[in-house]
N, C-alpha and C positions, 0 to 999 in steps of 0.2 A: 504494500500500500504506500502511494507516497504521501509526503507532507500535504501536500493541496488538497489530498482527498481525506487523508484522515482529519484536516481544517473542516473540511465542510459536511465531512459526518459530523464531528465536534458540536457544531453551528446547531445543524438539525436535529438535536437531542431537546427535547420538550426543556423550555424553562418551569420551574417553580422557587420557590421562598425556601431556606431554611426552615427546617421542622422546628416546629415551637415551643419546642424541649431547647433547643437551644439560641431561643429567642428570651426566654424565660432565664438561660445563664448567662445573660450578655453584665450582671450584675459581676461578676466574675475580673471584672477589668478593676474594680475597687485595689483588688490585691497586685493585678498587675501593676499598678501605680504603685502601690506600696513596694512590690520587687526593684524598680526601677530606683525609688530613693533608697535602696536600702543598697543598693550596685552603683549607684551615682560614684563613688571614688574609684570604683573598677572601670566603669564605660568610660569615665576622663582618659583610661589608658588604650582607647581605640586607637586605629592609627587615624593619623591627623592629615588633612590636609593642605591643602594651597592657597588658602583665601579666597576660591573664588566663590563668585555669591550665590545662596542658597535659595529659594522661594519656596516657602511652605503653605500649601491651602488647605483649611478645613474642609471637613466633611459637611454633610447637609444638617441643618440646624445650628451647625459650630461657628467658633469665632475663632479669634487668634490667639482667644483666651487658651484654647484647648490644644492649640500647638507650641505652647509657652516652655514646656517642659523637652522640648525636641530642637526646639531655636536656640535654647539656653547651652543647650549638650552641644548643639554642634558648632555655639561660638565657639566654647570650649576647646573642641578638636580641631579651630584653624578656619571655621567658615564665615563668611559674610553672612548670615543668616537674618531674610526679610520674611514678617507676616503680611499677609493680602492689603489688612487696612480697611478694609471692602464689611465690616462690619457682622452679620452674622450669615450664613449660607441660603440663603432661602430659595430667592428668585433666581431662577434662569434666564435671563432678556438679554437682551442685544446690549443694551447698553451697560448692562454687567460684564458683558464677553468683554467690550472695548476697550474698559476700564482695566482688565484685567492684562489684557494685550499692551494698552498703555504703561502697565506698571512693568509687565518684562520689559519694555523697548527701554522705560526708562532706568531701569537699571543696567541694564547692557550698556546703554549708550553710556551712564554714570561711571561704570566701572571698568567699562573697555571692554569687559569677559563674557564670554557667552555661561549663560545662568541657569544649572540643574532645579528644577523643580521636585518636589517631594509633594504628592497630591495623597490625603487622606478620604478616602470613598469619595464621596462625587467629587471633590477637588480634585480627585485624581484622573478624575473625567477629562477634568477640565485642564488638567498638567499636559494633559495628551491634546489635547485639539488645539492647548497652546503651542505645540511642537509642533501641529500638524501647520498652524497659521503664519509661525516667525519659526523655521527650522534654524535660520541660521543665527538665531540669539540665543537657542536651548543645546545644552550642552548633553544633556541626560535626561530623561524622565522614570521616576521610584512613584508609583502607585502601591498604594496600602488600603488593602480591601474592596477595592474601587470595579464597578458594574459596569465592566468595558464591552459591554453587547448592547446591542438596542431593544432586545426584549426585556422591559423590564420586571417581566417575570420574578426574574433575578433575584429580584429583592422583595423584601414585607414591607415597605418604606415606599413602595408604588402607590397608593391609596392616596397617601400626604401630599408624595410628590403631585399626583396630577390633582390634589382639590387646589395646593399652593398657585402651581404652574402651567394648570391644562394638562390633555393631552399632547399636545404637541404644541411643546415652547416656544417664545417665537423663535429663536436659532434655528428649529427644525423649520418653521415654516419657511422661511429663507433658502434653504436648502445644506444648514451648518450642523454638527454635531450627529448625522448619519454616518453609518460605517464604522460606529464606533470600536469594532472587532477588529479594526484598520491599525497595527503600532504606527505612530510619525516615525518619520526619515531620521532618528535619533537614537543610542542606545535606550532602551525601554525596559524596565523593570518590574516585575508585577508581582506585590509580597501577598501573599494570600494565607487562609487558614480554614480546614476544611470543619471547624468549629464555630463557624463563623455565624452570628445570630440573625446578622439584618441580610448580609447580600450572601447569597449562594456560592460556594466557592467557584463553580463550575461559572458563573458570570463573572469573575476573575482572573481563568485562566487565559492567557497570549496562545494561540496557535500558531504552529509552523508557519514561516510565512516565505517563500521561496525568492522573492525579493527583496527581504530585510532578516539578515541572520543577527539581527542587535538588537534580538528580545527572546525575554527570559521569565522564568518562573521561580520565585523564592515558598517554599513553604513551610508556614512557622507554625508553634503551639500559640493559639492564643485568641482574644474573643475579639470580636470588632470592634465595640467602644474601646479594648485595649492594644492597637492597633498602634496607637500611636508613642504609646510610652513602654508596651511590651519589650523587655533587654534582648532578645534573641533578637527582633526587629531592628534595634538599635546597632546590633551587630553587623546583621547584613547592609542598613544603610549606610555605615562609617564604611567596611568594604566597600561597596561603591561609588560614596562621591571621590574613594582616597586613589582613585585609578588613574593614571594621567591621563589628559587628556588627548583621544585620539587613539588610547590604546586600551579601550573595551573587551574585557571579557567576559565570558558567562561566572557565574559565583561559585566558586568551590570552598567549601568551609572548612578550615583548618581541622586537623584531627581532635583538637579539645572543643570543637565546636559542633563537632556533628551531634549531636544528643539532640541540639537545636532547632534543628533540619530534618523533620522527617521524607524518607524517599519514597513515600507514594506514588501512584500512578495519579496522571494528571487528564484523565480525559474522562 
C-alpha cells in the first residue's frame, strides 16, 4: 500500500468525539500542572536554543493566560517567546485570521527571523494555515492536540464551536481554512494523545504526505486540557525548536526518554 493511499483510507475512516469516559478525565490535567512545577528545575535543563522567536496560541476558549507557563519555560531555554495578545479564542472571522497574520509578519519583520509557532488545539489550526498563508516567515509548526481534518466530528467541542461561529466561519466561506488535513510547506509537528478528552486522536494525526516529508507524529501520555504544560510535551517541544535551522528531522527520543513516547500504531 503506498502513502497516498493509506492517506486516504486514513481520511475515510468515520469521524467521532472521544468517549466520554475520557471527557469526564480531562480533570486529570490538575496534576499535570502540578508535575510540571514540580520538574520546573529539570525542564530548565532542556536543551536551549537560538533566540529565535516563538509564537504561542491558545486553544479554543483560552487566552495567553493559559500559555503563560510554556512562554515562561521556553524564555528560559533561549526563546523569544510571544503570546497572541488576540485576547480569548473564541471567534473565527477574517478579521481574526488578519490580525493574526499581522502579528507573524510583525515579528518576523521585528526580528529578522522566521518564527516557529506552537499552536494548542485550534490554535494549532490556526499555526498551520498561518504557515500555509506566510511560508516564508514560519520557521516550524508544533501542534498540540489540534483537529487538523475538517470533519469536525473530531471533536465534543463541535456543538460550541458552530453555536459560537456557524457552521461554516466566515474563512471557510471565503474559501480559507479547507484542506485542513493539508501540513504547510514547513517542518510540521503534530503532538497528540490517544487519551485525549475533547479532540479524537485520530483528528490529530499528519498523514503521509508524498510531497512534504517535514511532518511528523509525537505521541505523548496525557489529557488535553494538559496538553500544554504536560513535561513529556515539554520534552518533545524543546527537541524541536532546539534543531537548527534548515536541518529538520523526525523526533527520536533519547533512551531515558522513551517511557514518554509510546509506539503505537497511528492510523
Amino acid at each position: 500500500m503506498t502513502a497516498t493511499t493509506a492517506a486516504r483510507k486514513a481520511l475515510d475512516i468515520e469521524a467521532r468525539p472521544p468517549h466520554q469516559l475520557l471527557a469526564l478525565a480531562e480533570g486529570r490535567a490538575v496534576f499535570e500542572l502540578a508535575a510540571f512545577y514540580a520538574s520546573r528545575h529539570l525542564l530548565a535543563q532542556l536543551p536551549h536554543g537560538d533566540r529565535h522567536p516563538v509564537l504561542v496560541l491558545p486553544g479554543f476558549l483560552a487566552s495567553d493566560t493559559s500559555t503563560l507557563p510554556l512562554r515562561r519555560l521556553l524564555k528560559d531555554l533561549g526563546y523569544d517567546a510571544y503570546g497572541w495578545g488576540l485576547g480569548r479564542n473564541v471567534r473565527v472571522d477574517l478579521e481574526r485570521v488578519h490580525a493574526m497574520e499581522h502579528l507573524l509578519l510583525d515579528i518576523y519583520n521585528t526580528t529578522g527571523r522566521k518564527v516557529s509557532i506552537v499552536g494548542w488545539s485550534l490554535g494549532g489550526v490556526f499555526a498551520r494555515e498561518l504557515a500555509k498563508l506566510q511560508p516564508d516567515a514560519v520557521r516550524q509548526v508544533i501542534s498540540l492536540g489540534s483537529p487538523i481534518h475538517d470533519d469536525r466530528r473530531h471533536t465534543n467541542a463541535s456543538r460550541l464551536f458552530e453555536f459560537l461561529n456557524g457552521k461554516e466561519p466566515e474563512p471557510v466561506r471565503k474559501g480559507h481554512f479547507t484542506g485542513l488535513h493539508q501540513a504547510p510547506p514547513v517542518p510540521t509537528t503534530s503532538i497528540l494523545t490517544k487519551t485525549d478528552g475533547v479532540v479524537h486522536w485520530r483528528g490529530s494525526v499528519q498523514h503521509p504526505q508524498p510531497e512534504n516529508a517535514l511532518v511528523e507524529n509525537i505521541e505523548v501520555h496525557a489529557s488535553h486540557c494538559g496538553l500544554g504544560v504536560n513535561p513529556s510535551v515539554m520534552v518533545a517541544i524543546a527537541d524541536r525548536l532546539a534543531q537548527a535551522e534548515g536541518q529538520w528531522k523526525p523526533f527520536s527520543a533519547k533512551l531515558w526518554q522513551r517511557w514518554m513516547f509510546p509506539k503505537s500504531r497511528l492510523h
